[in-house]
C-alpha positions as CSV (number, residue, x, y, z in Angstrom):
1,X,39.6,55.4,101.4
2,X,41.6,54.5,98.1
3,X,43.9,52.4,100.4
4,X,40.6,50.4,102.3
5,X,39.7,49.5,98.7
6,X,42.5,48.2,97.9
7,X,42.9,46.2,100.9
8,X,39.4,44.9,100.5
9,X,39.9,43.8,96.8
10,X,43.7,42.0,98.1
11,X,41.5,40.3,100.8
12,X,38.2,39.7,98.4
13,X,41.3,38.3,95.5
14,X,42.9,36.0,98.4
15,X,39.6,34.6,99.1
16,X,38.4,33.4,95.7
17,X,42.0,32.3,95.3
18,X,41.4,29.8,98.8
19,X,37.9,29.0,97.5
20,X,39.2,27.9,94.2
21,X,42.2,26.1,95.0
22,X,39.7,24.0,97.6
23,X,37.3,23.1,95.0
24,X,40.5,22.1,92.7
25,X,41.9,20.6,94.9
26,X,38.4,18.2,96.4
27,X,36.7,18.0,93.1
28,X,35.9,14.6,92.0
29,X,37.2,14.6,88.5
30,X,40.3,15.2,87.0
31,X,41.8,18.4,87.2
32,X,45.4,19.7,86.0
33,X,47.0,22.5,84.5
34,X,49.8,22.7,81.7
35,X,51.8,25.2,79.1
36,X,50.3,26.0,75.6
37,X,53.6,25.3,73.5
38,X,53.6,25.1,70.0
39,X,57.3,24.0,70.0
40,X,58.1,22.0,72.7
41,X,56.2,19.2,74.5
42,X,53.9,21.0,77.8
43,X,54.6,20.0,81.3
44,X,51.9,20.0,84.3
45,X,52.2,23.0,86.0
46,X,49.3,21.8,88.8
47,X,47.4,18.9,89.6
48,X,44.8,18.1,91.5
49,X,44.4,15.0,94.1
50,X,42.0,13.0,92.3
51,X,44.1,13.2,89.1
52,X,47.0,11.6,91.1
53,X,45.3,9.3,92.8
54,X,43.6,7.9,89.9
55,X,46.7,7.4,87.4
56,X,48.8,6.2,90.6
57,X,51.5,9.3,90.1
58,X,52.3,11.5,92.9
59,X,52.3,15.2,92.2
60,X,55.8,16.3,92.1
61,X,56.0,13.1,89.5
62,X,53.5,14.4,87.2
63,X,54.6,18.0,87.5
64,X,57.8,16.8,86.1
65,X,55.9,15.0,83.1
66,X,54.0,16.3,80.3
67,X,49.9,14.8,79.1
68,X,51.8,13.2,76.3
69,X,53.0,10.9,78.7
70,X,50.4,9.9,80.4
71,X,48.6,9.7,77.2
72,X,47.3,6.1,75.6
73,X,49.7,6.4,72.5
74,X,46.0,5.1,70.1
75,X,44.9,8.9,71.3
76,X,48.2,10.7,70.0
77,X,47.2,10.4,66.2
78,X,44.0,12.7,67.1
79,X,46.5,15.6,69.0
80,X,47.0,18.1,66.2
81,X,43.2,18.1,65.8
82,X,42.1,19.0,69.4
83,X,45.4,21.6,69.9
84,X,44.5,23.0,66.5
85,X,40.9,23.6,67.8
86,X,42.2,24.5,71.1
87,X,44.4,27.1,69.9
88,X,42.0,28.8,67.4
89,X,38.8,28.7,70.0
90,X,40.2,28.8,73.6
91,X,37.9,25.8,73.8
92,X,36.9,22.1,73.1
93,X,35.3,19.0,74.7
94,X,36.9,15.9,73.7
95,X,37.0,12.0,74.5
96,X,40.5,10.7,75.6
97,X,42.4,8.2,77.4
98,X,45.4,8.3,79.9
99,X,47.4,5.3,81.1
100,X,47.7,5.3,85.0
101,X,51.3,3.8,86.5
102,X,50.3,0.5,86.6
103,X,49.3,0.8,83.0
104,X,45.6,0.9,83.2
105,X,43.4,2.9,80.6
106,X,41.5,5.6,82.0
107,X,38.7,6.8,79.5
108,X,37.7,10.2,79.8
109,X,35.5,13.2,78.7
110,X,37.6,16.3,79.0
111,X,36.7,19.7,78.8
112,X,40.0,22.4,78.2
113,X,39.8,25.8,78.3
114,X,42.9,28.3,77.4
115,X,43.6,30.6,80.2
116,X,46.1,33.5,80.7
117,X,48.6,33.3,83.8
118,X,50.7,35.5,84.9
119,X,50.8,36.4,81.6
120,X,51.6,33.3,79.9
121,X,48.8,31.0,77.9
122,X,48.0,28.2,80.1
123,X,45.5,24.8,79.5
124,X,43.1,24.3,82.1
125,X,41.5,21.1,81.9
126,X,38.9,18.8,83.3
127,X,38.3,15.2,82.8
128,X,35.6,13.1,84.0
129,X,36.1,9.6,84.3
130,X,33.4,7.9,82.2
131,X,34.7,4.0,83.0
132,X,31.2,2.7,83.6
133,X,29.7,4.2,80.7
134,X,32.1,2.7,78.3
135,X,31.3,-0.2,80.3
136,X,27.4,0.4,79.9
137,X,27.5,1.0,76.4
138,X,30.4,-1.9,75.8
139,X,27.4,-4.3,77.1
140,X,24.8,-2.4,75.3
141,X,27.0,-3.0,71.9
142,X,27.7,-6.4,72.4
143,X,23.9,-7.3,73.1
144,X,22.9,-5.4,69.9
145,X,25.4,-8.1,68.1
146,X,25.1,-11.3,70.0
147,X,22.1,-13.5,71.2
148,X,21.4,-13.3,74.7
149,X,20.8,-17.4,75.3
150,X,24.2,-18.3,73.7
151,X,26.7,-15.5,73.1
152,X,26.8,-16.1,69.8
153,X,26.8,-13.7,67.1
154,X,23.2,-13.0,65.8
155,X,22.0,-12.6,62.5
156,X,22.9,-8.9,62.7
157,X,26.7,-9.7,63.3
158,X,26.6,-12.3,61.0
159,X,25.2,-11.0,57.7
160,X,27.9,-8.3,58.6
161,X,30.5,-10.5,58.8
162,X,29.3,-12.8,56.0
163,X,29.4,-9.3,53.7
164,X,33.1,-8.9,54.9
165,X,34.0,-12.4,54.0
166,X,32.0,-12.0,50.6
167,X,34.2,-9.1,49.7
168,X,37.4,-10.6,50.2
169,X,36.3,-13.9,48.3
170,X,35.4,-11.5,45.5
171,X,38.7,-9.6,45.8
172,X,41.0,-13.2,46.1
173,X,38.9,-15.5,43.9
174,X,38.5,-17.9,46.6
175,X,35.5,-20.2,47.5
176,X,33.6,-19.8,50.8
177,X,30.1,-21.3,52.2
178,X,26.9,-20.5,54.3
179,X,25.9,-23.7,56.2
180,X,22.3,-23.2,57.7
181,X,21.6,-25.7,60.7
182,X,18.4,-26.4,62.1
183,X,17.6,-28.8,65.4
184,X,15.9,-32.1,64.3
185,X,12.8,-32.0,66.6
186,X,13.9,-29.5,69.2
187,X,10.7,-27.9,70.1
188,X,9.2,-31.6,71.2
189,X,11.7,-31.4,73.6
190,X,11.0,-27.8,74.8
191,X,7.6,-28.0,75.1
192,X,7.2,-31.5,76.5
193,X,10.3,-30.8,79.3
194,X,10.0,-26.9,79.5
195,X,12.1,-24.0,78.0
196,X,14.6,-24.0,81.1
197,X,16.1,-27.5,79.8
198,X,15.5,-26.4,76.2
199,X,17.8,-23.4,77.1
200,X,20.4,-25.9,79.0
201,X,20.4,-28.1,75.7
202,X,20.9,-24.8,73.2
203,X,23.7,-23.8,75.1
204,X,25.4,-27.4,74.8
205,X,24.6,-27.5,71.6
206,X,26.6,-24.4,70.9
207,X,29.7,-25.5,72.9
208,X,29.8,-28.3,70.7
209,X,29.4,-26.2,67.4
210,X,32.1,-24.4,68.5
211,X,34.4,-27.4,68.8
212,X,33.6,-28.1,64.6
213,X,35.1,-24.8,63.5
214,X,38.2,-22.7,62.8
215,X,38.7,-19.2,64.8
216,X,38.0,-17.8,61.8
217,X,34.8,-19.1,61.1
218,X,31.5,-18.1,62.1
219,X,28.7,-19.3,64.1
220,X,25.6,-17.3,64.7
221,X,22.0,-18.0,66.6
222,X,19.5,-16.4,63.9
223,X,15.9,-18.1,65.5
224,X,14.9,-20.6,68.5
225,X,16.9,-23.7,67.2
226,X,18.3,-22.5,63.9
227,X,22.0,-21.8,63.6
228,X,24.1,-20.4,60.6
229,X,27.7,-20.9,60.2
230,X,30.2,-18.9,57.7
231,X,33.2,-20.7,56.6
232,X,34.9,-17.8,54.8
233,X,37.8,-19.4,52.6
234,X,37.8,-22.4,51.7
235,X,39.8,-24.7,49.2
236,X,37.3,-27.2,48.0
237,X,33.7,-27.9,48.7
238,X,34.7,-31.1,50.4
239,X,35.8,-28.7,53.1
240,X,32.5,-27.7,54.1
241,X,31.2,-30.8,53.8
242,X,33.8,-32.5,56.2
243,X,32.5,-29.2,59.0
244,X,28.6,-30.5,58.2
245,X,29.6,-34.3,58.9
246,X,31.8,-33.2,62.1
247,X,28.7,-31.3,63.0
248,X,26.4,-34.7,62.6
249,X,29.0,-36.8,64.4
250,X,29.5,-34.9,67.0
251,X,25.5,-33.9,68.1
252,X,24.3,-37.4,67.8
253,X,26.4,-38.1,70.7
254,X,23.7,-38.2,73.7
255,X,23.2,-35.0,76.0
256,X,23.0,-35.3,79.6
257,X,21.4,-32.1,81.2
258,X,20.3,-32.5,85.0
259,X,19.7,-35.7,84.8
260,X,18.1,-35.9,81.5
261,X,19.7,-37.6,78.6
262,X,18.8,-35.9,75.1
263,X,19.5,-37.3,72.1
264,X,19.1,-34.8,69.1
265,X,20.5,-34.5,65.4
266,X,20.6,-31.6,62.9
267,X,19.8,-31.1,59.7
268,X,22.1,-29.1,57.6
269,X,21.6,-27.3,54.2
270,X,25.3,-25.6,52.3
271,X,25.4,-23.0,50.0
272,X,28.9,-22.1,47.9
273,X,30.1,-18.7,46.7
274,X,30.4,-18.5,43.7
275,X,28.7,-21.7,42.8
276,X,25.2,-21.4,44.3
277,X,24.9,-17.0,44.8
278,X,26.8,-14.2,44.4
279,X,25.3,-11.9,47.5
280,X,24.1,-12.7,51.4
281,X,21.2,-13.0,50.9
282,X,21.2,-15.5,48.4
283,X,23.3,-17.6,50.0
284,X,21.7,-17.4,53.0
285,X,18.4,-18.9,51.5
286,X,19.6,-21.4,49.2
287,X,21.4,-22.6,52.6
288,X,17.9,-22.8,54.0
289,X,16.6,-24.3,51.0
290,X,19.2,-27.3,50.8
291,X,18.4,-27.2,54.8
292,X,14.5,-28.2,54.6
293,X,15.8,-30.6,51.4
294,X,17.8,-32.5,54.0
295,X,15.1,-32.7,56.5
296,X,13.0,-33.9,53.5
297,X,15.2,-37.0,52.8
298,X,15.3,-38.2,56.5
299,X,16.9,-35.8,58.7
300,X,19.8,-35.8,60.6
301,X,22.0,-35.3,57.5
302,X,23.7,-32.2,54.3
303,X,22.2,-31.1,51.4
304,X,24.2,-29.2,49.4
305,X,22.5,-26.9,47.0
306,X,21.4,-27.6,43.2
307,X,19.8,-25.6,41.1
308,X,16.4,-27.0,40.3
């Protein structure tokens, strides 16, 4: 009787044992085993199929390596915290990356366990590739920041930007400026030839902005046909006003968009730090302010801001 039981335990034992090592093994994430070392770097003691197929390692290569190596090294700093919490609740669910063979990133959401085997402390772990939703929410980001039309940074990105730039003037007692552009009879054009070429014209607009500016510098969409720029060290005012008259110069040039030819100018309005505001904001409208003073005197030309 004793001995049936045993036999039936031995058989029941060698049964989970198949059933486990098949879902291991035909899982779709990540799946690996390694040692619990305090001294010593871990090796892989198993692996499953999808975790060598998807860093490009066979398995006797991995079993001779340890996570630390297939590790992105920006990851390694946050170690000692996830062993530490590993260690003193058998448990934790963590973010991570591993660099495949061929030295692609591989971003993760793992879940380790401590087990004991065979008497030793072992880490069981499973990883989930999450690649598209870091590439959801990398989209998702970079729409909260950017306007949709032109790519360019929004107000959002740029009054955080601006604040960045502010600081550093503040901190290096240098000169920076807040130009505030806005399209000399745009929405004529967009109502009397439709928003789809009023869309084609923004866009060429903006690829011509970008040509006035340093890769430092800023340019951001903030409304339909208003666009602010953040030149954030300069020498002298005359180097924002030498960006405004590039900026004139170079959108008087004609447009030609499907076979329309557009000829628009700007009207352009700069504020100085620490001459005309000491804060975003008020740069931002005394920019606007010297902006409507331009349109005021004729159009298609800079105001710098005075005081009234």
């Amino acid at each position: 009787m004793v001995k049936k039981q045993l036999l039936g335990s031995e058989e029941a034992l060698q049964e989970t044992e198949i059933k486990f090592r098949e879902l291991f093994h035909h899982a779709n994430d990540l799946i690996f085993l390694y040692e619990l070392t305090v001294d010593r770097k871990p090796r892989f003691l198993e692996v499953n199929d999808v975790t060598c197929q998807k860093l490009g390692y066979t398995r006797e290569e991995l079993l001779s390596m340890s996570p630390r190596d297939i590790t992105d090294p920006e990851c390694l700093v946050e170690m000692p915290t996830i062993k530490k919490e590993l260690i003193e609740k058998d448990h934790v669910t963590f973010e991570w990356r591993y660099v495949a063979q061929n030295g692609h990133k591989l971003p993760v959401e793992s879940s380790a366990r401590v087990l004991t085997l065979n008497g030793e402390k072992v880490v069981f772990t499973i990883a989930r590739d999450i690649t598209e939703r870091k590439r959801i929410e990398e989209i998702v980001n970079h729409l909260a920041y950017h306007d949709p039309l032109t790519d360019l940074p929004n107000r959002r990105l740029f009054e955080d930007r601006a604040a960045l730039a502010l600081s550093h003037a503040k901190r290096h007692h240098h000169m920076m400026a807040v130009l505030f552009l806005d399209l000399d009879s745009f929405k004529i054009i967009n109502d009397s030839l439709g928003h789809d070429l009023g869309d084609l014209l923004l866009k060429a607009v903006t690829e011509r902005l970008k040509g006035c500016v340093r890769k430092k510098d800023t340019i951001a969409r903030i409304g339909g046909d208003e666009f602010t720029l953040l030149l954030p060290e300069i020498a002298e005012v005359q180097d924002a006003i030498k960006v405004a008259q590039k900026i004139l110069e170079i959108l008087e040039q004609p447009f030609m968009i499907k076979g329309h030819t557009f000829q628009i100018t700007t009207s352009i309005g700069i504020a100085l730090y620490p001459d005309n505001g000491a804060d975003i904001d008020t740069l931002l409208k005394r920019a606007d302010i010297s902006m409507y003073r331009a349109k005021e005197q004729g159009k298609n030309n800079y105001r710098l801001y005075s005081f009234p």
